[in-house]
Backbone of each chain as ProteinMPNN parsed JSONL, in Angstrom:
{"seq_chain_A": "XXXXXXXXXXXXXXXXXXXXXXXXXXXXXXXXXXXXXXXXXXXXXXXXXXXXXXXXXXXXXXXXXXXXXXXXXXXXXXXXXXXXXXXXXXXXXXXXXXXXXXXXXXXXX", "coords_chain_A": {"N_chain_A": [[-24.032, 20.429, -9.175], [-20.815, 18.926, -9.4], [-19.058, 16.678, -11.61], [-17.242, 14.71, -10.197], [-18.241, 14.342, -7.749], [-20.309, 12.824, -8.349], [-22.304, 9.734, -8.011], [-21.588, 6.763, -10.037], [-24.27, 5.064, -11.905], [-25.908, 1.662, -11.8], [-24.942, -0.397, -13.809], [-27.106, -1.309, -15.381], [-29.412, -3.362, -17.732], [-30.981, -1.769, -19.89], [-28.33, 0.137, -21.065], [-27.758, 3.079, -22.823], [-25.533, 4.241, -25.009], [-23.892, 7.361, -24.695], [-24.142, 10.066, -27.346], [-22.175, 11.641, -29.799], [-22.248, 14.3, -29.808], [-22.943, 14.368, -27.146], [-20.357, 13.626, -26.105], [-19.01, 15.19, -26.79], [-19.52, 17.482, -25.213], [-19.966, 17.09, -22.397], [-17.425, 16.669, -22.3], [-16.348, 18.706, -21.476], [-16.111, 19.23, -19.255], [-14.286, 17.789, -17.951], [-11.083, 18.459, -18.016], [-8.534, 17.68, -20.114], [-8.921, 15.504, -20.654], [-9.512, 13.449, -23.846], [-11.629, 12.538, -26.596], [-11.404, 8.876, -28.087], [-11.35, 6.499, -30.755], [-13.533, 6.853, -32.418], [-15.195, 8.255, -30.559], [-15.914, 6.222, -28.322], [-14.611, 6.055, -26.256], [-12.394, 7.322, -23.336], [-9.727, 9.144, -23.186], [-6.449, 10.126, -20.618], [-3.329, 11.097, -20.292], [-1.243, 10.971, -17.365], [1.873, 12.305, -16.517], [4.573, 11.766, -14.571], [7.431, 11.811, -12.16], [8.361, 9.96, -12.148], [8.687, 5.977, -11.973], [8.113, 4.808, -9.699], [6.194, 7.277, -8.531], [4.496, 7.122, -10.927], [3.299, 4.569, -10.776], [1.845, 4.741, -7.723], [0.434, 6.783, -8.546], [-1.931, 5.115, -10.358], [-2.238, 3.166, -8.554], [-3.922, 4.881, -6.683], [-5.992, 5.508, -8.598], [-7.308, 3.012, -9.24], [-8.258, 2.127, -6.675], [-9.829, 4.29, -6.663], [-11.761, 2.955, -8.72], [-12.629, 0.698, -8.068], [-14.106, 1.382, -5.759], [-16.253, 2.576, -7.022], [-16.979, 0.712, -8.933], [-16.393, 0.578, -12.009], [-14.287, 0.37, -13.92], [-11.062, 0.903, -15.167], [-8.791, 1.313, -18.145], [-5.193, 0.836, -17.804], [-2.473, 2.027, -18.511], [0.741, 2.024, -17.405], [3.722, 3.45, -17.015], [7.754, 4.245, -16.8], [7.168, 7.171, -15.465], [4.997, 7.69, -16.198], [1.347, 7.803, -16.776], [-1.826, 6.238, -18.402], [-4.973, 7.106, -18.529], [-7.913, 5.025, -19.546], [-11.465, 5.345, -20.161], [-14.123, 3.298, -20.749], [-17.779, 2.417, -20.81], [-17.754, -1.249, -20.846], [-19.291, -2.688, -21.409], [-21.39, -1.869, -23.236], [-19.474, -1.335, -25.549], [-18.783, 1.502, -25.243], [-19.31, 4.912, -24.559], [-20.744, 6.207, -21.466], [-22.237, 8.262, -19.455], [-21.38, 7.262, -17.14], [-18.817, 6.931, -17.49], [-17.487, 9.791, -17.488], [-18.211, 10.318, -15.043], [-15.989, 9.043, -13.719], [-13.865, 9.943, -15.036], [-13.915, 12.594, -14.347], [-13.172, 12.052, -11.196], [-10.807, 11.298, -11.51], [-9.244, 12.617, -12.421], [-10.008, 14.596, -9.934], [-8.273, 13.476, -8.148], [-5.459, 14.766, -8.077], [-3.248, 17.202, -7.761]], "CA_chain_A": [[-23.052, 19.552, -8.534], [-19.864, 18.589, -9.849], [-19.163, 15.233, -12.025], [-16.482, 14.54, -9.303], [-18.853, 14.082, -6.483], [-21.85, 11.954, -8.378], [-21.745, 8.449, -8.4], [-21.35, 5.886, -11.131], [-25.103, 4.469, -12.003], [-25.605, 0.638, -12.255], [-24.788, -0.8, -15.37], [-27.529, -2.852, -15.747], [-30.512, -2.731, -18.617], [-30.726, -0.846, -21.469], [-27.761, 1.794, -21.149], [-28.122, 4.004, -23.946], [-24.655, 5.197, -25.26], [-23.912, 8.837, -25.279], [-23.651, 10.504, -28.784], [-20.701, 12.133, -30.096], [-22.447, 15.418, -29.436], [-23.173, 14.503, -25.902], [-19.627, 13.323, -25.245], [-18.219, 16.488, -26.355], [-20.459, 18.404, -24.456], [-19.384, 16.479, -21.227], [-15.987, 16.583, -22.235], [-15.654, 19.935, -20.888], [-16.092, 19.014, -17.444], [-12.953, 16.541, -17.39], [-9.945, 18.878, -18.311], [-7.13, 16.792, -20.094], [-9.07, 14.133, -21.464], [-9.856, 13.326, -25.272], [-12.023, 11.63, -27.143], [-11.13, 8.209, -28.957], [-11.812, 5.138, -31.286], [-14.675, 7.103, -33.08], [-15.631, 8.9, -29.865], [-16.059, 5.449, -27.918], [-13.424, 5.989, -24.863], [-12.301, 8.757, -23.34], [-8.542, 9.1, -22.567], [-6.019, 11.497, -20.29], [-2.116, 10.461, -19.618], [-0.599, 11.754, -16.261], [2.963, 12.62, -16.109], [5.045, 11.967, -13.265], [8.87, 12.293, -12.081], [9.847, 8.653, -12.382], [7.985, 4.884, -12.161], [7.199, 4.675, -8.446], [4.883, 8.323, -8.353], [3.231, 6.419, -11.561], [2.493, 3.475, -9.835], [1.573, 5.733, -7.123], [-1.235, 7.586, -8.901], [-2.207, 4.071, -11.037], [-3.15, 2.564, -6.712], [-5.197, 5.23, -6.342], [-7.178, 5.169, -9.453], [-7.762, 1.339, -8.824], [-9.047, 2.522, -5.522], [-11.544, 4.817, -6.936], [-12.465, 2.687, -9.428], [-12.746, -0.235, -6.833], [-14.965, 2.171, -4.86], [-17.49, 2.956, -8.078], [-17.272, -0.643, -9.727], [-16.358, 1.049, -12.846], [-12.983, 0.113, -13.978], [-10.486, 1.59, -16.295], [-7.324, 0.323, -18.222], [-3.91, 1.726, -17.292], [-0.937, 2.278, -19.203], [2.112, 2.404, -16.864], [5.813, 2.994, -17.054], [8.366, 5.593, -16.461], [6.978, 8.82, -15.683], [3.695, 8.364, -16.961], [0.04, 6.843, -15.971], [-2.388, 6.962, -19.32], [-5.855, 5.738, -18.223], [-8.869, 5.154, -20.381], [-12.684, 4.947, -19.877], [-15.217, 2.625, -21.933], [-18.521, 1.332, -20.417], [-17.221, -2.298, -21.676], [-20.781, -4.041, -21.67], [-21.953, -1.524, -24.508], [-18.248, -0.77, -25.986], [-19.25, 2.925, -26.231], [-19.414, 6.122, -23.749], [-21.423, 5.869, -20.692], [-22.082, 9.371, -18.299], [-20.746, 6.895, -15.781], [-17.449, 6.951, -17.532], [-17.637, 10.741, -17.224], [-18.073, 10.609, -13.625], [-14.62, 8.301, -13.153], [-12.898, 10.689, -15.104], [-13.8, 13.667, -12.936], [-12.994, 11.525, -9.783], [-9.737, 10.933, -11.535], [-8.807, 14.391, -12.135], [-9.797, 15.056, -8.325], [-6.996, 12.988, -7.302], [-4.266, 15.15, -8.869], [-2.701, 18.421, -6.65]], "C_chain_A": [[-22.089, 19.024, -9.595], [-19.852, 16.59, -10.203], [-18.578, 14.428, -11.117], [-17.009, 13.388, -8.074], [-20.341, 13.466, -7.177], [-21.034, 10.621, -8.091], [-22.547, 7.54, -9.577], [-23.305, 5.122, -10.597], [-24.818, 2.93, -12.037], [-25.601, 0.193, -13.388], [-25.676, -1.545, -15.558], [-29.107, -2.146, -16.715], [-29.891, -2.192, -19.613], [-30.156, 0.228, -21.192], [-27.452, 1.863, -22.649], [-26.703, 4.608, -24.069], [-24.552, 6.574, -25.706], [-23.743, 9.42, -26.772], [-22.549, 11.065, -29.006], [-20.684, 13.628, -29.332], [-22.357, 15.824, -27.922], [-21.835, 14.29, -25.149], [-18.856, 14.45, -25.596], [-18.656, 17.081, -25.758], [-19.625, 18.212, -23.265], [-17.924, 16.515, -21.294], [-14.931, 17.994, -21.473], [-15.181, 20.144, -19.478], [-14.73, 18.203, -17.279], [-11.907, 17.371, -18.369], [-8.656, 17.853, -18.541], [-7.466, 15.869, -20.523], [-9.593, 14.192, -23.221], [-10.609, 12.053, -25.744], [-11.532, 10.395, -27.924], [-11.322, 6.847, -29.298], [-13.297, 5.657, -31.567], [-15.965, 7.431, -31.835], [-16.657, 7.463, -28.575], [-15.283, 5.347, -26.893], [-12.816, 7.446, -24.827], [-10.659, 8.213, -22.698], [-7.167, 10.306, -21.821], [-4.5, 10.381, -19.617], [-1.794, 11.291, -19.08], [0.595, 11.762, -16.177], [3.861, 12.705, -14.681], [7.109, 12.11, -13.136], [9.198, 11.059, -12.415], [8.113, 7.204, -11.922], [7.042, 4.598, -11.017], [5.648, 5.899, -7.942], [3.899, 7.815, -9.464], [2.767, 5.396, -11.161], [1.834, 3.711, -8.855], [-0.368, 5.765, -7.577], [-2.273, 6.202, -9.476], [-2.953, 3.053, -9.327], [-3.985, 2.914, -6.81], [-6.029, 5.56, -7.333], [-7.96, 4.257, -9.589], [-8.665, 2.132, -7.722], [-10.589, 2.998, -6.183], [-12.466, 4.082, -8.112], [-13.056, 1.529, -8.794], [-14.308, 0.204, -6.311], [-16.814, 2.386, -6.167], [-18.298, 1.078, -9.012], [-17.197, -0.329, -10.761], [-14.718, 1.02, -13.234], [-12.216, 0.665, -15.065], [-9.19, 0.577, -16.829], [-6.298, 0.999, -18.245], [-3.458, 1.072, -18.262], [-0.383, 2.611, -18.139], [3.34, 2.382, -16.56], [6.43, 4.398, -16.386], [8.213, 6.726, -15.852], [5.664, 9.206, -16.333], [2.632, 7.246, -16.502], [-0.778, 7.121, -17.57], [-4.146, 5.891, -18.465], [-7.283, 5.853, -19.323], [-9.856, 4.032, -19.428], [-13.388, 4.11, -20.845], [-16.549, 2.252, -21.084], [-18.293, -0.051, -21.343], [-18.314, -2.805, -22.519], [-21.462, -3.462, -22.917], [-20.716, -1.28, -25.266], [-18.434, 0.963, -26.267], [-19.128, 4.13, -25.094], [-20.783, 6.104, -23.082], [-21.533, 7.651, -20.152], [-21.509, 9.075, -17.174], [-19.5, 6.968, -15.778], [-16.962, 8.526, -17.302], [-16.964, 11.467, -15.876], [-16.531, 9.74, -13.363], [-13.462, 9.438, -13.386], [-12.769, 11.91, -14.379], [-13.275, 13.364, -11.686], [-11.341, 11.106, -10.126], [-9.074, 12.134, -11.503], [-8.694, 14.838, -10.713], [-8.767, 14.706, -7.802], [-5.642, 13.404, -7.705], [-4.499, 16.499, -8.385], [-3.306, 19.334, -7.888]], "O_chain_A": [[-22.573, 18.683, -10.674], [-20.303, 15.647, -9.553], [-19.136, 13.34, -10.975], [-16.587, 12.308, -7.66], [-21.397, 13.637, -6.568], [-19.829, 10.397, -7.977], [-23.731, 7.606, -9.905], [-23.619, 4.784, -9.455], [-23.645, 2.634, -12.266], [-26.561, 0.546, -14.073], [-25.331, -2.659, -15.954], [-29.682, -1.068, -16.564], [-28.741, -2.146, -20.049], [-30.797, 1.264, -21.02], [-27.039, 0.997, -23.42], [-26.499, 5.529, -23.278], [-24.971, 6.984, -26.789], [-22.804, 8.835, -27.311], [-21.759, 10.886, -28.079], [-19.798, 14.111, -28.627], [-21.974, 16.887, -27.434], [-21.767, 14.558, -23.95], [-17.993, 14.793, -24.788], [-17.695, 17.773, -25.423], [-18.687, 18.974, -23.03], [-17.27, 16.378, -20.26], [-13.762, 18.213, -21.156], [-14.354, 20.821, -18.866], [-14.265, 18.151, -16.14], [-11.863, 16.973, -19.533], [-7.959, 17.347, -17.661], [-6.602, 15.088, -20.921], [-10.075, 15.255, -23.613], [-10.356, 10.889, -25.432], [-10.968, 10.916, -28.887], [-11.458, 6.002, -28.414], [-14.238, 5.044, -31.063], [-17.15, 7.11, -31.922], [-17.771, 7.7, -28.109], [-15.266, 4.179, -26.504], [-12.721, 8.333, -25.676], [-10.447, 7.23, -21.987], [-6.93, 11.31, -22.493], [-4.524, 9.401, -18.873], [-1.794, 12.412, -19.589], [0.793, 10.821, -15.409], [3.77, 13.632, -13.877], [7.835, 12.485, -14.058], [10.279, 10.89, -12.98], [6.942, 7.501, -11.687], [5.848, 4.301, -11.047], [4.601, 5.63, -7.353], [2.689, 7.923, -9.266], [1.539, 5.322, -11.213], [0.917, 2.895, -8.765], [-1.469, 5.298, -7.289], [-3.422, 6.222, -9.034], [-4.025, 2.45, -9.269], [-4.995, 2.235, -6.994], [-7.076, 6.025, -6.88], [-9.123, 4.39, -9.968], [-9.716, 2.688, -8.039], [-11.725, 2.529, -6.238], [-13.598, 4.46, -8.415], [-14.245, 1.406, -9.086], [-15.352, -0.437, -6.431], [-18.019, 2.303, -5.929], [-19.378, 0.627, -9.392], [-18.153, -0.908, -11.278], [-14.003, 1.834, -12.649], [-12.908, 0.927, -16.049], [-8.73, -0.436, -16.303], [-6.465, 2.057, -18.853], [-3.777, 0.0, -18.778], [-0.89, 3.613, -17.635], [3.964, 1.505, -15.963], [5.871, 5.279, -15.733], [9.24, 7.379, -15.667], [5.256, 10.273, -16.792], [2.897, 6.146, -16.018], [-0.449, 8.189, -18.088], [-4.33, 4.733, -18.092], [-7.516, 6.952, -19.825], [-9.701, 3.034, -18.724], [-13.074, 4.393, -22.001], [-16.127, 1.365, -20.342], [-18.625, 0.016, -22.527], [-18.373, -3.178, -23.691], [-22.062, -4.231, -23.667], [-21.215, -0.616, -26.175], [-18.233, 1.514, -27.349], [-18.066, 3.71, -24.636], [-21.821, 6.018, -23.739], [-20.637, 8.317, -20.67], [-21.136, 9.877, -16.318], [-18.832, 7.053, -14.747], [-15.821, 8.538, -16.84], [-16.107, 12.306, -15.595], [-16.008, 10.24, -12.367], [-12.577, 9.816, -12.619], [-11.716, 12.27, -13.854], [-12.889, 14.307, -10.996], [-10.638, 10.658, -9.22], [-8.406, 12.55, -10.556], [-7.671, 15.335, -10.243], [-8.202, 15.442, -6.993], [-4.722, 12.587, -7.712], [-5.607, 17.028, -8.471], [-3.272, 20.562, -7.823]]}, "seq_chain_B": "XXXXXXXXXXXXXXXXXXXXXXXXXXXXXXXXXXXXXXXXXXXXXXXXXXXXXXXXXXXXXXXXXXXXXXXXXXXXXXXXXXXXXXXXXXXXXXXXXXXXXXXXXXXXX", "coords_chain_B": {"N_chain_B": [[22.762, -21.242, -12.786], [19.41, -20.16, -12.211], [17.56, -17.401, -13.977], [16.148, -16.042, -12.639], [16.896, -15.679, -10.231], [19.314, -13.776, -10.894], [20.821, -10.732, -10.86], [20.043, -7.375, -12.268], [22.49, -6.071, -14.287], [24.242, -2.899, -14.106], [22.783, -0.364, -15.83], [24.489, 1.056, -17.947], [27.234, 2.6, -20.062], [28.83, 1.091, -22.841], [26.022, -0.244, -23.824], [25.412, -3.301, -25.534], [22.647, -4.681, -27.595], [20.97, -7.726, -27.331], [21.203, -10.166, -30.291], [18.733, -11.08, -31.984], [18.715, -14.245, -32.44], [20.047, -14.618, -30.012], [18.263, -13.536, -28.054], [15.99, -14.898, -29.025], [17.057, -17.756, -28.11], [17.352, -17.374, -25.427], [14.72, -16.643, -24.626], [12.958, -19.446, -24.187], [14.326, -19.702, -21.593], [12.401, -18.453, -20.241], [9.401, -18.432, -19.68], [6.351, -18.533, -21.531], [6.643, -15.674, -22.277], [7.209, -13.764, -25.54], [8.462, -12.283, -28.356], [8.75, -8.939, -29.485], [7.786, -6.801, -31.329], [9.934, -6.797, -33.887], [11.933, -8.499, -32.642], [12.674, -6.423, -30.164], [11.41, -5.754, -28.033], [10.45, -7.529, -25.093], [7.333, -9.409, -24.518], [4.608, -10.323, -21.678], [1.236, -11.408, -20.79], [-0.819, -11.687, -18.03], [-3.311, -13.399, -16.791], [-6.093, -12.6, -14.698], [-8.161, -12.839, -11.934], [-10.247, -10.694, -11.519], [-10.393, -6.697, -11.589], [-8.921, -5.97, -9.155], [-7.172, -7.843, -8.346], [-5.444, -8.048, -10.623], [-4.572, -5.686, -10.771], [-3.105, -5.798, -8.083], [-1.123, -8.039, -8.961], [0.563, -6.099, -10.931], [1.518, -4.365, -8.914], [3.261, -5.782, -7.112], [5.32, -6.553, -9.485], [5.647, -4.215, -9.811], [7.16, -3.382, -7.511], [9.258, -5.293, -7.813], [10.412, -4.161, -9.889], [11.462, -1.784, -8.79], [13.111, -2.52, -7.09], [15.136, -3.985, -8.601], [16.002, -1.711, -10.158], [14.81, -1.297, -12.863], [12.678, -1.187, -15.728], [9.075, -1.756, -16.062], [6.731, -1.219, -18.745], [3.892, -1.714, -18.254], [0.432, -2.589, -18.922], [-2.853, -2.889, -17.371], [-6.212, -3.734, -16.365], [-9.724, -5.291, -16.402], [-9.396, -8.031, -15.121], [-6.255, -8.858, -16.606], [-2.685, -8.09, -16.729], [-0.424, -6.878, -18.507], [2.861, -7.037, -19.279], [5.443, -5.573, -20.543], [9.298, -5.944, -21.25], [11.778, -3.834, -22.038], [14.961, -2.755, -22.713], [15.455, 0.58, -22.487], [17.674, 2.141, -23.152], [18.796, 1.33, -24.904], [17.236, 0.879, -26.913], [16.215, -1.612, -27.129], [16.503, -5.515, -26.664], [18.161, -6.537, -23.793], [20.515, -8.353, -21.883], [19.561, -7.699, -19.352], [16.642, -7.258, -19.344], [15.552, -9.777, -19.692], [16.394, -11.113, -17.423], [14.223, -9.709, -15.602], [12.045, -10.57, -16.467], [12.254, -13.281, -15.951], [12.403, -12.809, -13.157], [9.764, -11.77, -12.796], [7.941, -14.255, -13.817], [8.41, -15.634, -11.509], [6.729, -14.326, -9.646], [4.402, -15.546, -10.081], [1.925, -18.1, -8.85]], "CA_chain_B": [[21.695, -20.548, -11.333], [18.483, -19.436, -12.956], [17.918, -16.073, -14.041], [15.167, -15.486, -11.648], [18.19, -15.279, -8.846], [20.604, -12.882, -11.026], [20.707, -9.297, -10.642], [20.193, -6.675, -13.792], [23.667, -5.349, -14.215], [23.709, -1.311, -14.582], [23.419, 0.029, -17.855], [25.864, 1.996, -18.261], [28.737, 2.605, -20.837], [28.109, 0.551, -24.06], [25.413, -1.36, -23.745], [25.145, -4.216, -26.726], [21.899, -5.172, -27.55], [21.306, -9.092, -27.923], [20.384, -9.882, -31.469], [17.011, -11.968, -32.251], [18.886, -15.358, -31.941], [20.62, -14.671, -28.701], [16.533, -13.519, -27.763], [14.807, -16.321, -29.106], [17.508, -18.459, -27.402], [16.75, -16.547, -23.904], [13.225, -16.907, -24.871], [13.22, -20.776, -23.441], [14.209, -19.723, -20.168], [11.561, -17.348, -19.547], [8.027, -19.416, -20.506], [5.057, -17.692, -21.646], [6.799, -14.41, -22.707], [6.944, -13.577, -26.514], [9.091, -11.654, -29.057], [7.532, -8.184, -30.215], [8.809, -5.254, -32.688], [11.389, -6.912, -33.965], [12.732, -8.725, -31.372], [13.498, -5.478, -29.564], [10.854, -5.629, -26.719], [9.378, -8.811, -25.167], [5.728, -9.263, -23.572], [3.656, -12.125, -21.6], [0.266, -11.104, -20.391], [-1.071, -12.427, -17.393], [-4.703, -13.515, -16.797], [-6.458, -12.609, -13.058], [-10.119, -12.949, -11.826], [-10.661, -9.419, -11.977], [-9.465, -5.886, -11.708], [-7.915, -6.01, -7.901], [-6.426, -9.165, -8.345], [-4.648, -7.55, -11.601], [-3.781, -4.337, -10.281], [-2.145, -6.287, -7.005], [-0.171, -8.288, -9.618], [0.783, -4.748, -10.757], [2.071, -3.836, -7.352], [3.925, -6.697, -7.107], [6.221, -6.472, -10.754], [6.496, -2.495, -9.83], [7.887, -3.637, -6.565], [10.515, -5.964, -7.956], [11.655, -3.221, -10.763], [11.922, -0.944, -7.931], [14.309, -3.329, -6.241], [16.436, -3.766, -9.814], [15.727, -0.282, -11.483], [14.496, -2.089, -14.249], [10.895, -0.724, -15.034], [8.15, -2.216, -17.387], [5.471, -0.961, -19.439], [2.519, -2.389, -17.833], [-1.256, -2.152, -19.187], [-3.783, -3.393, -16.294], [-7.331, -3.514, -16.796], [-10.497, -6.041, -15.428], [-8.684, -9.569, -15.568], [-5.602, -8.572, -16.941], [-1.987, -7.734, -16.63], [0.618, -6.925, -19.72], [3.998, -6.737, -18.958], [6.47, -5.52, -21.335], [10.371, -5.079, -20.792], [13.023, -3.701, -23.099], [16.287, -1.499, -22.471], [15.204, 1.828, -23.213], [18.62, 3.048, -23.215], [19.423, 1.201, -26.444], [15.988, 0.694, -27.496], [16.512, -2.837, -27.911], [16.584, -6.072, -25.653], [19.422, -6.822, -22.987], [20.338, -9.553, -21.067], [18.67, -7.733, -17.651], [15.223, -7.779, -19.526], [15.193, -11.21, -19.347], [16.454, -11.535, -15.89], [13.425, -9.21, -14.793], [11.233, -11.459, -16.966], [12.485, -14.795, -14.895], [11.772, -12.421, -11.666], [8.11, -11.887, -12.82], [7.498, -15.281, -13.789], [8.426, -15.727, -9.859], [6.028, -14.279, -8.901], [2.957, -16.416, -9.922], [2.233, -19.553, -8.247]], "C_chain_B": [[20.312, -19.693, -12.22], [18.41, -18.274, -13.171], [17.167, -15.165, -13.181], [15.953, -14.858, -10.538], [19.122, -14.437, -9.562], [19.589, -11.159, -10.585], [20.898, -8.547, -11.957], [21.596, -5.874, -13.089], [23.527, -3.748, -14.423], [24.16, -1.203, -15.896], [23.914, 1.327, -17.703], [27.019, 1.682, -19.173], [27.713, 2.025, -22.218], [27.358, -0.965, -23.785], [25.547, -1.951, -25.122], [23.638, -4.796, -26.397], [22.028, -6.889, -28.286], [20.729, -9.011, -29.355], [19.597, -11.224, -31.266], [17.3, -13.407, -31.919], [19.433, -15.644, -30.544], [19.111, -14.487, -28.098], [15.898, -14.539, -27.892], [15.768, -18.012, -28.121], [17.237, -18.308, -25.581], [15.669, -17.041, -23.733], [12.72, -18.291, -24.161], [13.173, -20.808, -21.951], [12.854, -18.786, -19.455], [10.037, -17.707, -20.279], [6.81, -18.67, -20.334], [5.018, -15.851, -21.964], [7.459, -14.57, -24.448], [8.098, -12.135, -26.876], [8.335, -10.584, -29.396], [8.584, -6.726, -30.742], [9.725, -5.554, -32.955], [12.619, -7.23, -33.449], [12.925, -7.318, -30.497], [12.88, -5.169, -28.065], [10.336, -7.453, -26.469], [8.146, -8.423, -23.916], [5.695, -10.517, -23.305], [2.379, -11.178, -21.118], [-0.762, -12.416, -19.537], [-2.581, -12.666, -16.757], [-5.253, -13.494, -15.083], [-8.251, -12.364, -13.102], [-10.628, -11.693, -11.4], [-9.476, -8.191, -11.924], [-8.289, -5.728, -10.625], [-7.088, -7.043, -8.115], [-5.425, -8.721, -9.678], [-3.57, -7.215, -11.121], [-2.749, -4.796, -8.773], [-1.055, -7.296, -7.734], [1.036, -7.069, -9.963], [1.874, -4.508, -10.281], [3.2, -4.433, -7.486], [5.556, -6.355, -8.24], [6.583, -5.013, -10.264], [7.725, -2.335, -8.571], [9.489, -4.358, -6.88], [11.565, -4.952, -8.936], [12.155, -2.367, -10.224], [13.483, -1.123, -7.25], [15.548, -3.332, -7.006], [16.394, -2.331, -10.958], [16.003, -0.362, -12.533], [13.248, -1.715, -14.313], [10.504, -1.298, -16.43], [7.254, -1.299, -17.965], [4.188, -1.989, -19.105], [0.865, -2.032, -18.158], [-1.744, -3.132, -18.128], [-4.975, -2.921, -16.805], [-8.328, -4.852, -15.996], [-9.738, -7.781, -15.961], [-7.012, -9.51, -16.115], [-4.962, -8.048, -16.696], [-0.949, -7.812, -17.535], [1.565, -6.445, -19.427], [5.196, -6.856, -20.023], [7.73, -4.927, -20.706], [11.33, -4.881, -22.454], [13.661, -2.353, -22.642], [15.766, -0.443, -23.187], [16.284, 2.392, -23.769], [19.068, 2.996, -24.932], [18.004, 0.756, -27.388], [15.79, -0.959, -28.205], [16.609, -3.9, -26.551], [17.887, -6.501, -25.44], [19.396, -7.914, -21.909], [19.179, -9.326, -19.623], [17.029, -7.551, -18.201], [14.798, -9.393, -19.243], [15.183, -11.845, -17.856], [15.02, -10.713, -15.185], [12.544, -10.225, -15.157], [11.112, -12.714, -16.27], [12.233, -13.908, -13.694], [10.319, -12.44, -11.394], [7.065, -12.906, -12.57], [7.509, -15.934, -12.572], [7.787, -15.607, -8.76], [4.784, -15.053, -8.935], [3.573, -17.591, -9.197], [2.564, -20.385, -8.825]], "O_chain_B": [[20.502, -18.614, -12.783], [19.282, -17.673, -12.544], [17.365, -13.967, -12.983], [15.721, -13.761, -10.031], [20.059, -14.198, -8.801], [18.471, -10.762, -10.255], [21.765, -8.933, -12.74], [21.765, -5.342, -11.992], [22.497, -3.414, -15.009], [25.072, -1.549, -16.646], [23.497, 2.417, -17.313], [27.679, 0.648, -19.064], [26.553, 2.281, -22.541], [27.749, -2.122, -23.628], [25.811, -1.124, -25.995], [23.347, -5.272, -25.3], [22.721, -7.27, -29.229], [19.966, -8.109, -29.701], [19.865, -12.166, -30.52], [16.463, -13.998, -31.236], [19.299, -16.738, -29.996], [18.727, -15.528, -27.565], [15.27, -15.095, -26.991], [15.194, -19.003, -27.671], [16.974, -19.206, -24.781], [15.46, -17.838, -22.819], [11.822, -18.016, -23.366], [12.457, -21.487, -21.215], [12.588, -18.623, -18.264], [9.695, -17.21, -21.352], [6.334, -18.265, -19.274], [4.084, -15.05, -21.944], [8.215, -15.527, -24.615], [8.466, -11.273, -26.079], [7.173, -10.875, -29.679], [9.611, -6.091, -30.501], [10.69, -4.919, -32.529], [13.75, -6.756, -33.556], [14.012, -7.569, -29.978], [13.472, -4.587, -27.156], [10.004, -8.295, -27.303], [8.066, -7.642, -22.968], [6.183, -11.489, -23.882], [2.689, -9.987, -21.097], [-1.234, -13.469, -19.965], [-2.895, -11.699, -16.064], [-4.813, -14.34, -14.305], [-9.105, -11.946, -13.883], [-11.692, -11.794, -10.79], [-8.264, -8.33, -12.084], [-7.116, -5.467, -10.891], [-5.921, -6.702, -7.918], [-4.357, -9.323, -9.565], [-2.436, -7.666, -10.963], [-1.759, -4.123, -8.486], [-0.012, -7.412, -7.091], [2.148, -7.058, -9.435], [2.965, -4.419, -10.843], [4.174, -3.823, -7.927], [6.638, -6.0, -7.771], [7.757, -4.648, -10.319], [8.723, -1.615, -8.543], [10.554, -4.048, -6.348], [12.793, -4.862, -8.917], [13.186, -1.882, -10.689], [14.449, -0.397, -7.016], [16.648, -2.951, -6.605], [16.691, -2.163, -12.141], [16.924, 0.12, -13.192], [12.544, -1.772, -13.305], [11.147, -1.358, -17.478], [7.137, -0.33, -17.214], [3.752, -2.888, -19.824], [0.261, -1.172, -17.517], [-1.1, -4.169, -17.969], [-5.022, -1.937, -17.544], [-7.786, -5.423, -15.05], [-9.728, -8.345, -17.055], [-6.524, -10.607, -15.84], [-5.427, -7.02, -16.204], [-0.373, -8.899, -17.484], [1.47, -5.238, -19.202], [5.78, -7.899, -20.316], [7.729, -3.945, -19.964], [11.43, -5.546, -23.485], [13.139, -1.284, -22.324], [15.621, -0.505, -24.407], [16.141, 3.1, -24.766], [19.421, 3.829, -25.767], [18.068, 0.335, -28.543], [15.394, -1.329, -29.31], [16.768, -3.377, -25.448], [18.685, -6.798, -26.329], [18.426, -8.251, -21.23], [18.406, -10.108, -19.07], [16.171, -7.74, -17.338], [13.836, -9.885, -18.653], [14.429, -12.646, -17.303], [14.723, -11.187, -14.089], [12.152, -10.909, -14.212], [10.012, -13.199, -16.006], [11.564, -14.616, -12.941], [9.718, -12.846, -10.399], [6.054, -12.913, -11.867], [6.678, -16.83, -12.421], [7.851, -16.111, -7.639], [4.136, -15.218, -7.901], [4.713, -17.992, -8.965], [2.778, -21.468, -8.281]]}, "name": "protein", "num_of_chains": 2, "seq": "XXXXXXXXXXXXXXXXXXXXXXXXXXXXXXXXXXXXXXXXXXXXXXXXXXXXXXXXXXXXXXXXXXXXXXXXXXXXXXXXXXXXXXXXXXXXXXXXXXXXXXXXXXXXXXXXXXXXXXXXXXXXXXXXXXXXXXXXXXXXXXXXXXXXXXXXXXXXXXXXXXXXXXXXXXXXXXXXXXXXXXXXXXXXXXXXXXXXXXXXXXXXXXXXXXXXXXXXXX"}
């Protein structure tokens, strides 16, 4: 099954941040995103025609992140959406952040 | 008439950017927004009780630049909303940054 279609675990307890190894591994599954800040956030900027289709896509990422309880932080202006993952509560790479970014990817033609 | 009620003029032709004292003089009318790179952009960043309550701030500011096709650089995230404007055209700040800035500030309560 696809990262797309899991859902986001609860954050609660001892989550165990992924390793470097494990977040490249996983990184394959989310086309377009990159590792960064010493492999602690994962990040992918979306391109659009103009301010309103980035505000646009920037709704419905809220949405799905709304929907998971897993939140991200936008960049948006012009023609462009950038969004980045962290589990906050450990500052570090979660599998749950994983799953957002697959569910973010889904929402793009 | 405050600047909250003007309209950004079109940029077009030769724009003049203000310089740092005409900015920091501006700066007064528009409370809780800040000088940044050199005078050439300004920011305020606005504090909300989580991510929806942000991201519907968001909405809001994308709505009004829509109205004056004036657009910001906005980061959103859980509590948080950062709103930067500056004239792209001349890479530098112009009187209608400020007037969007007094529109923003319009919108909180």
């Amino acid at each position: 099954m696809g990262l797309a279609s899991r859902t986001c675990e609860p954050c609660k307890g001892n989550l165990s941040p992924l390793s470097r190894e494990e977040a490249e591994g996983m990184l394959r599954e989310i086309p377009g995103w990159e590792l960064e800040e010493g492999a602690t956030k994962i990040r992918r900027t979306f391109r659009f025609r103009d301010f309103a289709q980035a505000m646009a896509f920037a709704r419905k990422v809220g949405e799905v992140a709304e929907g998971e309880g897993h939140h991200p932080d936008l960049t948006v202006g012009w023609g462009y959406c950038g969004v980045v993952f962290q589990t906050h509560k450990i500052r570090a790479l979660h599998r749950n952040d994983f799953i957002m970014a697959a569910k973010v990817n889904a929402l793009t033609p």
